[in-house]
C-alpha positions, 0 to 999 in steps of 0.5 A: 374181109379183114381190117387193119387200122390204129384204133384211138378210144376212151371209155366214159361210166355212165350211171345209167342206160337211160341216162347215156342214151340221153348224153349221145341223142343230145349232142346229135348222135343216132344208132347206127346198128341196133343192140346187139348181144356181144360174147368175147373170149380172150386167149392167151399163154399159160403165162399170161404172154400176151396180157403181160405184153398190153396185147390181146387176142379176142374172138367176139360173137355180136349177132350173126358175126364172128370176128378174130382181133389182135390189138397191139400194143396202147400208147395210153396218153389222155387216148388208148391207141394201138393197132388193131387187126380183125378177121372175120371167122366162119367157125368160133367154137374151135378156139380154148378159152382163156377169159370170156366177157358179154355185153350189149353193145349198141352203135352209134354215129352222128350224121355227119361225122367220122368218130363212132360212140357205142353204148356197152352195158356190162356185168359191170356197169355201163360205158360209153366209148367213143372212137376217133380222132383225139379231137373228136373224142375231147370235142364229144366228151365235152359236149357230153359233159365228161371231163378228161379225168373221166377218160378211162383207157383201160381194157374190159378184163382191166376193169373187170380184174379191178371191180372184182378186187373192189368187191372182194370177189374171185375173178373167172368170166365177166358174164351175165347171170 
């Protein structure tokens, strides 16, 4: 079944797994789908079309699941949102590759509620991202304790491209070792 939806998020640094998992349990949210191991392959052009557009094309694998998106273009304000269109796929090998990123990502919702939270560890650093109306996502952040200049709206391959400008590195996949 596919999914079309606007998608409003942020994304908050947490300094630590064990520290995030704390945040979350200590406004009420509990996991709603365990950790789960995530790869995500980005295609694009040659000339990097779609990137220069603020769009992307992903195939994630998260477990058993495959899932192709399209996100379109963000409208950044205090929010990301944008379109998002999801299909699920039978066959992930078949694509090219372009840019592939891991992480674990582990679901969570409050009893009652209609936002998401998700902690996502990555090679580079772990986030918490928070999914939802505006108000929620501000009501939640500050009963975490972030502020809204902690919101980060920028895409994993963004962050990725800026923490390996930071370490001097060479940009390929944002993998584990």
């Amino acid at each position: 079944m596919h999914r079309n939806t606007t998608e409003t998020e942020i994304k908050l640094a947490a300094p630590d797994v064990r520290t995030a998992r704390k945040l979350l349990r200590g406004v009420g949210f509990l996991v709603s789908r365990r950790r789960v191991f995530e790869s995500n392959v980005i295609y694009d052009t040659p000339a990097l079309t779609l990137r220069n557009a603020s769009t992307l094309l992903r195939l994630r694998q998260a477990g058993r699941l495959t899932t192709v998106t399209y996100k379109g273009v963000p409208s950044v304000a205090r929010h990301k949102s944008r379109e998002e269109l999801e299909l699920p796929v039978e066959n992930a090998t078949t694509m090219g590759t372009i840019f592939r990123y891991e992480k674990y990502r582990t679901e969570y919702r409050l009893p009652r509620g209609a936002g998401m939270a998700t902690l996502d560890e990555t090679p580079i650093g772990n986030y918490l991202e928070l999914e939802g109306s505006p108000t929620w996502i501000d009501r939640m952040a500050r009963r975490m304790g972030f502020r809204e200049q902690d919101y980060i709206t920028a895409s994993y391959a963004r962050l990725y491209l800026d923490w390996c400008a930071q370490k001097r590195v060479t940009p390929s996949n944002m993998v584990f070792a």
